[in-house]
MDTraj code that builds the backbone (N, CA, C; nanometers):
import mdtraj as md
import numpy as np

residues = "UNK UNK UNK UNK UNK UNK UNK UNK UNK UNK UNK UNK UNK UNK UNK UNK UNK UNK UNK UNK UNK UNK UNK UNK UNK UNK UNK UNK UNK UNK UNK UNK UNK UNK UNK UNK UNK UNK UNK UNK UNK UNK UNK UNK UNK UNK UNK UNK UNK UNK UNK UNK UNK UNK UNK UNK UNK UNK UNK UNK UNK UNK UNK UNK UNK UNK UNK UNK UNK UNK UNK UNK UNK UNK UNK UNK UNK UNK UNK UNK UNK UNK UNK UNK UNK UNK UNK UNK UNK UNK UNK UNK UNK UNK UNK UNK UNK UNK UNK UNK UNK UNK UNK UNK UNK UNK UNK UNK UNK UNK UNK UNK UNK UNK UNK UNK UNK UNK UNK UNK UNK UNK UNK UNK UNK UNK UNK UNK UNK UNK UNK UNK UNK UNK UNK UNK UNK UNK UNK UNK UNK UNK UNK UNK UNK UNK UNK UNK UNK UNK UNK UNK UNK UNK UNK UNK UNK UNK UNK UNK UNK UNK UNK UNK UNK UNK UNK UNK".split()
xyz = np.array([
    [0.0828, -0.1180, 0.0000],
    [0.0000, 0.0000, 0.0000],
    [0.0872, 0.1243, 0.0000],
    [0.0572, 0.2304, -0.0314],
    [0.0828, 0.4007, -0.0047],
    [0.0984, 0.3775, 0.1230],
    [0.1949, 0.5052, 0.1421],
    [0.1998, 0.5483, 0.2926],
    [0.0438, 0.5923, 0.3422],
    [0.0062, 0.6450, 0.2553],
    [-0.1271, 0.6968, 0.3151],
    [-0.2257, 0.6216, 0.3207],
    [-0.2164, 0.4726, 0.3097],
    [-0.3327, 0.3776, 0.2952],
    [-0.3779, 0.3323, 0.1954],
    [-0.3715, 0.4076, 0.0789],
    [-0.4324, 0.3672, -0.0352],
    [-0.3473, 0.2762, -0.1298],
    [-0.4451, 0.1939, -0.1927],
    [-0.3826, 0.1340, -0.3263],
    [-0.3179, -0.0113, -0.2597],
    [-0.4203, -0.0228, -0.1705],
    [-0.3609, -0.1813, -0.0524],
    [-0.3642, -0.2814, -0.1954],
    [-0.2635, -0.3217, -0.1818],
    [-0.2950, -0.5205, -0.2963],
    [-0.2275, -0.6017, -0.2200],
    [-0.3356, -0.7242, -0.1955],
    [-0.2381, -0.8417, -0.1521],
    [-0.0750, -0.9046, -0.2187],
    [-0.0230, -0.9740, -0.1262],
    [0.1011, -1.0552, -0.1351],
    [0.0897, -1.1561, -0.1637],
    [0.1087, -1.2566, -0.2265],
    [0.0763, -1.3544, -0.1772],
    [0.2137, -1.4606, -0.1956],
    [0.2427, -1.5299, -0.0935],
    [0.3606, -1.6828, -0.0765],
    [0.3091, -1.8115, -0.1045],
    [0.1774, -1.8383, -0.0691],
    [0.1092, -1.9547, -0.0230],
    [0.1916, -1.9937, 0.0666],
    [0.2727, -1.9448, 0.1463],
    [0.2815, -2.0343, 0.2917],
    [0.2472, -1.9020, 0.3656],
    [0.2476, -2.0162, 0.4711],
    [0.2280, -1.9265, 0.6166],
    [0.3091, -1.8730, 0.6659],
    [0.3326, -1.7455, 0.6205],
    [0.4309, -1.6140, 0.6172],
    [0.3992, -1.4693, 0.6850],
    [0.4982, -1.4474, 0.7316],
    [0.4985, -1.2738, 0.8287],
    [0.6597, -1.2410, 0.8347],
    [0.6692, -1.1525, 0.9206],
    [0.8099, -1.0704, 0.9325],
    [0.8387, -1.0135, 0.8083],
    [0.7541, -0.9224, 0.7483],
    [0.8180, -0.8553, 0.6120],
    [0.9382, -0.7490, 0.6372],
    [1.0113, -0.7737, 0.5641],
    [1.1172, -0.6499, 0.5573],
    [1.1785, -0.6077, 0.4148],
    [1.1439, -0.4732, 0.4009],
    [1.1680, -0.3924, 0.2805],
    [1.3175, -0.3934, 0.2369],
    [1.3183, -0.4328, 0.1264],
    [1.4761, -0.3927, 0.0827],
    [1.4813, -0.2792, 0.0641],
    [1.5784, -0.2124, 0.0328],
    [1.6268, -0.0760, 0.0065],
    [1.5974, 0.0157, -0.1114],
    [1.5587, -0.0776, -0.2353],
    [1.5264, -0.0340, -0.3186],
    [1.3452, -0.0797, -0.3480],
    [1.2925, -0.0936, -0.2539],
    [1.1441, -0.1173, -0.2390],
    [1.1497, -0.2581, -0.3262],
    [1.2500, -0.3167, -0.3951],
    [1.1817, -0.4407, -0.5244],
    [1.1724, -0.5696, -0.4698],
    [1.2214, -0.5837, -0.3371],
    [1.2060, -0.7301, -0.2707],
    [1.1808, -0.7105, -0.1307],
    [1.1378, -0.8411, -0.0688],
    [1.0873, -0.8530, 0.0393],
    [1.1121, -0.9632, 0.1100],
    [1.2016, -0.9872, 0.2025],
    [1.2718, -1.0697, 0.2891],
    [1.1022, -1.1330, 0.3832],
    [1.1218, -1.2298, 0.3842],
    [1.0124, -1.2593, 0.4768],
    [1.0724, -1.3794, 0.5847],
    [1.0007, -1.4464, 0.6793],
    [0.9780, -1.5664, 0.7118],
    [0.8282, -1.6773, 0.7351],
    [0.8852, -1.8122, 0.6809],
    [0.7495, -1.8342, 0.6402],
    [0.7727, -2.0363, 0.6924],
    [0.6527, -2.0908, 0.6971],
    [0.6764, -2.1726, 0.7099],
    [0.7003, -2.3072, 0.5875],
    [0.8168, -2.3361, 0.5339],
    [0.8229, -2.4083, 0.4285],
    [0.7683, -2.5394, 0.4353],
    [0.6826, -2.5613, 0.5211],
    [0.6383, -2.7236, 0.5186],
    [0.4868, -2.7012, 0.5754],
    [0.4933, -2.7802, 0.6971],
    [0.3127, -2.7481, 0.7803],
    [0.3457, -2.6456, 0.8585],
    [0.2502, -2.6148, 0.9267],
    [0.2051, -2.4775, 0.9602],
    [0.2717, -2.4770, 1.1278],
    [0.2958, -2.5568, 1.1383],
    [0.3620, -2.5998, 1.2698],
    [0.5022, -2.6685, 1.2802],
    [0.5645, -2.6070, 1.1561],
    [0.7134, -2.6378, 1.1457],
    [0.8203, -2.5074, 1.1461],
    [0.9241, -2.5054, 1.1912],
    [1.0025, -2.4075, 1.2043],
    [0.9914, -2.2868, 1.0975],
    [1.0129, -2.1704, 1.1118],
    [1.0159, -2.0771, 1.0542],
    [1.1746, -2.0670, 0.9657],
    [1.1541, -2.0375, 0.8311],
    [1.2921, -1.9966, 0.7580],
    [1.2885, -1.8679, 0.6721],
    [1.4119, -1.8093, 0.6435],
    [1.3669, -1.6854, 0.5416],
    [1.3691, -1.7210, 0.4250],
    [1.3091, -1.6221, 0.3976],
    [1.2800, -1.6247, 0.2282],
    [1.2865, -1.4814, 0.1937],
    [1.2672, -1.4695, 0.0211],
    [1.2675, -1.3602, -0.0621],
    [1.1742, -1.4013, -0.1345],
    [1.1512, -1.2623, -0.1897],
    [1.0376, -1.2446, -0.2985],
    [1.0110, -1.0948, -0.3294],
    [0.9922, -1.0903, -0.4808],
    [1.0042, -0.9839, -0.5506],
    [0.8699, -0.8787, -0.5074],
    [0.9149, -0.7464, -0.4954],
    [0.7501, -0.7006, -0.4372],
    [0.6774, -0.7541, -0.4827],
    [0.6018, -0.7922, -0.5750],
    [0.4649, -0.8112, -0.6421],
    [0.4644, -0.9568, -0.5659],
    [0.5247, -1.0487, -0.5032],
    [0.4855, -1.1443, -0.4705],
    [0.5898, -1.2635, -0.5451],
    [0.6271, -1.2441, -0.6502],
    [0.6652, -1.3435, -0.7758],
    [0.8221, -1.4036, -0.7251],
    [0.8612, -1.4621, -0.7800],
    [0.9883, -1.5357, -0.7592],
    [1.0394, -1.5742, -0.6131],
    [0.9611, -1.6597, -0.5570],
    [0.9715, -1.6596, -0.3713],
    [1.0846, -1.7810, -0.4385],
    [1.2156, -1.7243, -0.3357],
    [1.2976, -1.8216, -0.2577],
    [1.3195, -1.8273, -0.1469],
    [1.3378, -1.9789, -0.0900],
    [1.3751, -1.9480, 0.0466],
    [1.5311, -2.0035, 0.0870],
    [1.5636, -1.8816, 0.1774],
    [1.7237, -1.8702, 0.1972],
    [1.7883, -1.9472, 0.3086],
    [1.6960, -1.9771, 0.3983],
    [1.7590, -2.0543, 0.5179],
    [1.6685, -2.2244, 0.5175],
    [1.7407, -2.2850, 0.6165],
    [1.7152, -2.4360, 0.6181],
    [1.7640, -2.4718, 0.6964],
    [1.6794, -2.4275, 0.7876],
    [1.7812, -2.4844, 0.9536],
    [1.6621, -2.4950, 1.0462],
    [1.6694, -2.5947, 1.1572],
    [1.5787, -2.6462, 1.2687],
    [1.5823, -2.4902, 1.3828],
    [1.4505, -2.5182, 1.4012],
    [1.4249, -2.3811, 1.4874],
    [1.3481, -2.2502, 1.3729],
    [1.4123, -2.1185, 1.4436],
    [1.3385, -2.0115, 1.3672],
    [1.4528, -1.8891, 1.3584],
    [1.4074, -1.8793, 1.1930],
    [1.5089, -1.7344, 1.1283],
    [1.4240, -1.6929, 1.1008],
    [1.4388, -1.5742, 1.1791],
    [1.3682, -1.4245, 1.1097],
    [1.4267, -1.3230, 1.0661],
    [1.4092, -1.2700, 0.9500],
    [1.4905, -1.1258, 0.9006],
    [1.4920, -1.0655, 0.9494],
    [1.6105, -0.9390, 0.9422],
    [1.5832, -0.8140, 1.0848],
    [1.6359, -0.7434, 1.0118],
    [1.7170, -0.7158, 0.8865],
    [1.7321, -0.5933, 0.8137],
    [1.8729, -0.6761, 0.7241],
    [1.8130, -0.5177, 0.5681],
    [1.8677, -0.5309, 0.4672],
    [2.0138, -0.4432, 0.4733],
    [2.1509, -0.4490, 0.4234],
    [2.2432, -0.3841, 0.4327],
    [2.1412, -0.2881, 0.3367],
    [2.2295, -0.1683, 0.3607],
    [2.2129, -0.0410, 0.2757],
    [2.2167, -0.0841, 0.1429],
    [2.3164, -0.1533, 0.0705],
    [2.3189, -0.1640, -0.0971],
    [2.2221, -0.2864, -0.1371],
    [2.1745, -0.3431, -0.0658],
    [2.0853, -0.4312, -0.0753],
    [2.1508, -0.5982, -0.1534],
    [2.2477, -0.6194, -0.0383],
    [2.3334, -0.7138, -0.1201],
    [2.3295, -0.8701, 0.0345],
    [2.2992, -0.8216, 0.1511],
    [2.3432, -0.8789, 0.2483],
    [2.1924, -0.8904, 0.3111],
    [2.1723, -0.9816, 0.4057],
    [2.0332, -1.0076, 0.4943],
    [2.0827, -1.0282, 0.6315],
    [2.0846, -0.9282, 0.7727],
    [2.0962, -0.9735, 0.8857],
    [1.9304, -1.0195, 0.9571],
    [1.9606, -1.1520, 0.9997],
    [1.8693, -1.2020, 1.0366],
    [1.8839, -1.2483, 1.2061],
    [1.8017, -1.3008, 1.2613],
    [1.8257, -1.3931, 1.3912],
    [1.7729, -1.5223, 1.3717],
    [1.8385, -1.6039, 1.4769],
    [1.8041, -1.7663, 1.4622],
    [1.8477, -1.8492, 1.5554],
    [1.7620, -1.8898, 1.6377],
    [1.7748, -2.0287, 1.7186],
    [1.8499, -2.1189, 1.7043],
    [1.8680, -2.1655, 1.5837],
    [1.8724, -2.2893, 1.5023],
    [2.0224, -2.3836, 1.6420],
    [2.0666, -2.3068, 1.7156],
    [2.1819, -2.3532, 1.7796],
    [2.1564, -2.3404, 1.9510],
    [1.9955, -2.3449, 1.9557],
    [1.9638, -2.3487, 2.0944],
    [1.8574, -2.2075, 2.1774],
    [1.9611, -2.0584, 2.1394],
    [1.9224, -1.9685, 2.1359],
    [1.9192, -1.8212, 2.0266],
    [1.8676, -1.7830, 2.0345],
    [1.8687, -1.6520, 1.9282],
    [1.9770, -1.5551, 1.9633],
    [2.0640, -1.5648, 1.8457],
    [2.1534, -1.5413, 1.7470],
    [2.1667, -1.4472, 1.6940],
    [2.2732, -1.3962, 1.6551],
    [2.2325, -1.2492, 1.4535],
    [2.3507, -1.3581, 1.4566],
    [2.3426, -1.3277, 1.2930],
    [2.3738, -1.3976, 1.1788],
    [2.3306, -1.2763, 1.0914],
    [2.4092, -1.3165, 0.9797],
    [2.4001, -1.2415, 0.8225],
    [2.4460, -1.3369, 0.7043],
    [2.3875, -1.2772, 0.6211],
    [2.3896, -1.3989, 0.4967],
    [2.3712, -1.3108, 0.3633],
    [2.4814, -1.3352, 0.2417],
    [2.4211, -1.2731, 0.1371],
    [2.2698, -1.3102, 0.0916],
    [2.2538, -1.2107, -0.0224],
    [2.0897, -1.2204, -0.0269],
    [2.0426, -1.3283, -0.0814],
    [2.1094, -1.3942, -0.1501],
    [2.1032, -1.5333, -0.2024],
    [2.0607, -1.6447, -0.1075],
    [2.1505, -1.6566, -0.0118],
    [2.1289, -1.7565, 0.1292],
    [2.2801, -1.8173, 0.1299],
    [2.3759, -1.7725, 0.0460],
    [2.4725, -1.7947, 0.0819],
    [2.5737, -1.7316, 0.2060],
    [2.6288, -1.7783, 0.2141],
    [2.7838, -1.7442, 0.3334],
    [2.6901, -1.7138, 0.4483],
    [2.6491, -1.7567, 0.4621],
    [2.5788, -1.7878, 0.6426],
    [2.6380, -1.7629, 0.7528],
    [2.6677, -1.6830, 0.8291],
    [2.7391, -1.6704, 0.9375],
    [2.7256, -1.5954, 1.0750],
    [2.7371, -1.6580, 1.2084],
    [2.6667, -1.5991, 1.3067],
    [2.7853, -1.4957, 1.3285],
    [2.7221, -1.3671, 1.3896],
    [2.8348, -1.2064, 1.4126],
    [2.8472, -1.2745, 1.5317],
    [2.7560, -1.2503, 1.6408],
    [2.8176, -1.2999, 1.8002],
    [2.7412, -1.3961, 1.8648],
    [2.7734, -1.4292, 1.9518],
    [2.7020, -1.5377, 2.0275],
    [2.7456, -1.4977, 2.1826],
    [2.5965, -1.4875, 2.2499],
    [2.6363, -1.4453, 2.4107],
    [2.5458, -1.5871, 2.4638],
    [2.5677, -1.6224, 2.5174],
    [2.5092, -1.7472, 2.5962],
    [2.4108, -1.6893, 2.6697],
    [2.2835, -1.7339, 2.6726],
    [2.1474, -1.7251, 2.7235],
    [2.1172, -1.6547, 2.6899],
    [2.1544, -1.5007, 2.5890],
    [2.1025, -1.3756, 2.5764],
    [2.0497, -1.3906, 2.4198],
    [1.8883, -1.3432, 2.4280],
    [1.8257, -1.3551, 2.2879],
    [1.8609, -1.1920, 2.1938],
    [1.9656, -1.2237, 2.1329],
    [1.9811, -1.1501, 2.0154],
    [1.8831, -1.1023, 1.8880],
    [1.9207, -1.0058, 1.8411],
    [1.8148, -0.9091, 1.7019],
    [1.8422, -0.8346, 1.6777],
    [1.9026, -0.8260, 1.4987],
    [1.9540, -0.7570, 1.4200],
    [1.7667, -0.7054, 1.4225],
    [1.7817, -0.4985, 1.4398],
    [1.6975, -0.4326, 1.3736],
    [1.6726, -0.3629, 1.2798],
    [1.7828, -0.3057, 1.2996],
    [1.8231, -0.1799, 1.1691],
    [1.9846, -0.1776, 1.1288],
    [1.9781, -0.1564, 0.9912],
    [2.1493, -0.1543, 0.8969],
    [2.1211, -0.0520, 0.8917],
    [2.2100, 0.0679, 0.9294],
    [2.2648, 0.1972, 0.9160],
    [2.3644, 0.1892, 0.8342],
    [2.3120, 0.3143, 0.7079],
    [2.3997, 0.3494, 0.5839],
    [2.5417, 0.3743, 0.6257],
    [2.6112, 0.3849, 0.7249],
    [2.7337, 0.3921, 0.7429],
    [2.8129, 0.2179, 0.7576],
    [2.6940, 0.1585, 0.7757],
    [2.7603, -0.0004, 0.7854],
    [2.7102, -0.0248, 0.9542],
    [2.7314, 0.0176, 1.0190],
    [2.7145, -0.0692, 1.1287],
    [2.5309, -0.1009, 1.1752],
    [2.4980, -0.2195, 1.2522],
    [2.3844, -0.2624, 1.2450],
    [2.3156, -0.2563, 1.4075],
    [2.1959, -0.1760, 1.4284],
    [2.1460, -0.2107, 1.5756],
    [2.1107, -0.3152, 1.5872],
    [2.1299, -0.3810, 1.7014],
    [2.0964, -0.5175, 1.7574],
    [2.0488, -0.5237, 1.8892],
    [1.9542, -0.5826, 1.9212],
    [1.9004, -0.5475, 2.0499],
    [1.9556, -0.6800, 2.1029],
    [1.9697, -0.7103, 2.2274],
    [2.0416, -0.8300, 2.3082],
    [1.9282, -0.8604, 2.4873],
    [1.9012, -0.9545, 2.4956],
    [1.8131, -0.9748, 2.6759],
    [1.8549, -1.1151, 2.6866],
    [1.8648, -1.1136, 2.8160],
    [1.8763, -1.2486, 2.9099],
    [1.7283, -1.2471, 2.9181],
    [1.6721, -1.4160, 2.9498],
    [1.5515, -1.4513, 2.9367],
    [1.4910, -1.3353, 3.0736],
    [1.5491, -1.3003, 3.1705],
    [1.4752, -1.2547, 3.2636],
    [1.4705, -1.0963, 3.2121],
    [1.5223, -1.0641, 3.1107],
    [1.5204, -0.8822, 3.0906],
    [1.4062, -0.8521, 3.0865],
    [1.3437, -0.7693, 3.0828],
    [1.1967, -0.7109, 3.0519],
    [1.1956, -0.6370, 2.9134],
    [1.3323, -0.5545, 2.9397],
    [1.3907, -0.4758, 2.8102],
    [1.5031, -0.5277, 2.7810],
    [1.5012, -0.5217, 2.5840],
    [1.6432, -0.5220, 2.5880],
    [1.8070, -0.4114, 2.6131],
    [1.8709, -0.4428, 2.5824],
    [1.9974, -0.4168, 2.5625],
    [1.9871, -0.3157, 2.4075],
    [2.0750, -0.2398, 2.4059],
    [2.1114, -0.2168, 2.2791],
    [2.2580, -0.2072, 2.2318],
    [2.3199, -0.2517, 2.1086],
    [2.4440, -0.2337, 2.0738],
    [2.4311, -0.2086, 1.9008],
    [2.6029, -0.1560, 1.8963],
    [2.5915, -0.0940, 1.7468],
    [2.6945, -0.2117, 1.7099],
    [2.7262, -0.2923, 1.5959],
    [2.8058, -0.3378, 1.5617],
    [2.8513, -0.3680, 1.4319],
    [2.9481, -0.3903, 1.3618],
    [2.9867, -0.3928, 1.2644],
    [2.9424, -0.5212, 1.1671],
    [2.9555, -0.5178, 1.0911],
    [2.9116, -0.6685, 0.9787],
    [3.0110, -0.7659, 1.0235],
    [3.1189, -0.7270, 1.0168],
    [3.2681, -0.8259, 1.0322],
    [3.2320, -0.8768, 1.2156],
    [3.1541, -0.8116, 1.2631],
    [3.1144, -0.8616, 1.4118],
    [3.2179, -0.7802, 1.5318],
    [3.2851, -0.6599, 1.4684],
    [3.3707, -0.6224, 1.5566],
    [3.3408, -0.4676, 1.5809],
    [3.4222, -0.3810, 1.7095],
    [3.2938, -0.2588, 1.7375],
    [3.1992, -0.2904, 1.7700],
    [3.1798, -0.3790, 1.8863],
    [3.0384, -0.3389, 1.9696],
    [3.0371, -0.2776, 2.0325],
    [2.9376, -0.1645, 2.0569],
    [2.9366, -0.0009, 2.1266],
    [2.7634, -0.0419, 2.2053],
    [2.7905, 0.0063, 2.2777],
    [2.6556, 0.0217, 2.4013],
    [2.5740, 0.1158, 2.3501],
    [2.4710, 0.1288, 2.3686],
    [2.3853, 0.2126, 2.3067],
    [2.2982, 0.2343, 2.4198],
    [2.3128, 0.3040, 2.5363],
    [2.2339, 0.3484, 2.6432],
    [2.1459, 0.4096, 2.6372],
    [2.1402, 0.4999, 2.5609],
    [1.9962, 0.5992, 2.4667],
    [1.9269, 0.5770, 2.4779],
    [1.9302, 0.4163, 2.3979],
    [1.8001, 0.3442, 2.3153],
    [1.7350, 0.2564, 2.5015],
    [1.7970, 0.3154, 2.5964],
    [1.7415, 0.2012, 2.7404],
    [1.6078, 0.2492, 2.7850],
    [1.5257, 0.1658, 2.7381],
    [1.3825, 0.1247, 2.7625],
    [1.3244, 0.1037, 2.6274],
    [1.3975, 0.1120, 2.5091],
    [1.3333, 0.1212, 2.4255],
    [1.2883, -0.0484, 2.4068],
    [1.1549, -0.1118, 2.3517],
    [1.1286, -0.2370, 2.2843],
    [1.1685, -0.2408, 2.1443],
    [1.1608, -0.3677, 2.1202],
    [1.1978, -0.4148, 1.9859],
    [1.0729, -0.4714, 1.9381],
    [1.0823, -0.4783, 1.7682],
    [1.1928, -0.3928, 1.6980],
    [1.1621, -0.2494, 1.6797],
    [1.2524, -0.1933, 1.6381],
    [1.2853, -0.0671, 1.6181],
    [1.3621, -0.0389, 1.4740],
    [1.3116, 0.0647, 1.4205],
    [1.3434, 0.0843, 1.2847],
    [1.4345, 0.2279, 1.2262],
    [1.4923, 0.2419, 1.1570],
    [1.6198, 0.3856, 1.1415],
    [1.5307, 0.4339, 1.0191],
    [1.5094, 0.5592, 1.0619],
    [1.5177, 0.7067, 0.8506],
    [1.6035, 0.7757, 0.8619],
    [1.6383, 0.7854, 0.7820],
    [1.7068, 0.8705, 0.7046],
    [1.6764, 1.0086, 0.7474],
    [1.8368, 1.1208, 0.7853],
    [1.7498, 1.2627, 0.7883],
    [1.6956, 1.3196, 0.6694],
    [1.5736, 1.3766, 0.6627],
    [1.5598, 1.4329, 0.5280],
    [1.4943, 1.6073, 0.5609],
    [1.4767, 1.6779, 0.4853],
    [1.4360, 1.7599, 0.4839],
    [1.2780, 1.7382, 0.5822],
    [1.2228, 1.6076, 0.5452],
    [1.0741, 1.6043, 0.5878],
    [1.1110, 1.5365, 0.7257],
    [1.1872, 1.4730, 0.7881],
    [1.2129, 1.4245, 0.9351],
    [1.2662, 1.5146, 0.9875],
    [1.2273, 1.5415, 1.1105],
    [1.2812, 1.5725, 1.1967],
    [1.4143, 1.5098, 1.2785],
    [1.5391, 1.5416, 1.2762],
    [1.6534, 1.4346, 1.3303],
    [1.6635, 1.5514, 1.4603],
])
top = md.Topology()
chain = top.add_chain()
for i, resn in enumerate(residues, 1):
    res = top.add_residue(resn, chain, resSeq=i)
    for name in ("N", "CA", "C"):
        top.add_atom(name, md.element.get_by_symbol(name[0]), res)
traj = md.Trajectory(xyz[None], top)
């Protein structure tokens, strides 16, 4: 749809799909969906706005969900269980080179937003947090910076651009 509501048209996957996330250039759409029954792990996928050419990029036990597109629209940071607890990971857009950035033991990780300078917010909680954590970190997984600001904020949380029409 328009920002303003209008001109809604369905999507359609035929699976049982949510977590949309916009690429950068509006032409694709990262999702997660269920590739089997409706009660089987969640994996990502792509698909061209209009719906057409769905692939799916992950194949792993548990659940990947997308959490943002790099800026050039070449890379997918996602999160994923698949190793007990939730994870970030990033993967080209293809579903190749798969790879987890950090791993904190018991703490549920989430890539939210890729900032055009490269580095990515990630929110981080131990099962008992109420709120998460926030950190800034790099693709290569190095530069993690605290992000105290963002303390109370929930997830997810999303970045614009300054423009003439935002207020920064």
């Amino acid at each position: 749809m328009r920002p303003d509501g209008t001109g809604v048209r369905p999507v359609s996957t035929a699976l049982a799909s949510e977590c949309a996330e916009w690429s950068p250039d509006g032409s694709k759409i990262a999702f997660c969906g269920h590739w089997g029954s409706a009660d089987s792990d969640f994996d990502v996928g792509v698909m061209n706005a209009d719906g057409s050419h769905v692939r799916r990029l992950t194949n792993a036990p548990g659940h990947d969900y997308p959490g943002a597109w790099s800026p050039d629209g070449t890379q997918l940071a996602f999160s994923s269980d698949r190793n007990g607890s939730s994870e970030f990971w990033i993967m080209n857009v293809d579903g190749t080179h798969q790879r987890r950035l950090i791993d904190t033991p018991g703490a549920g990780e989430a890539p939210n937003a890729w900032l055009p300078d490269g580095r990515i917010v990630i929110s981080s909680a131990k099962p008992d947090q109420v709120l998460p954590d926030w950190y800034l970190i790099r693709p290569d997984g190095t530069h993690i910076t605290a992000l105290p600001q963002l303390h109370g904020a929930q997830s997810p949380i999303d970045w614009l651009p300054c423009t003439p029409r935002t207020v920064c």
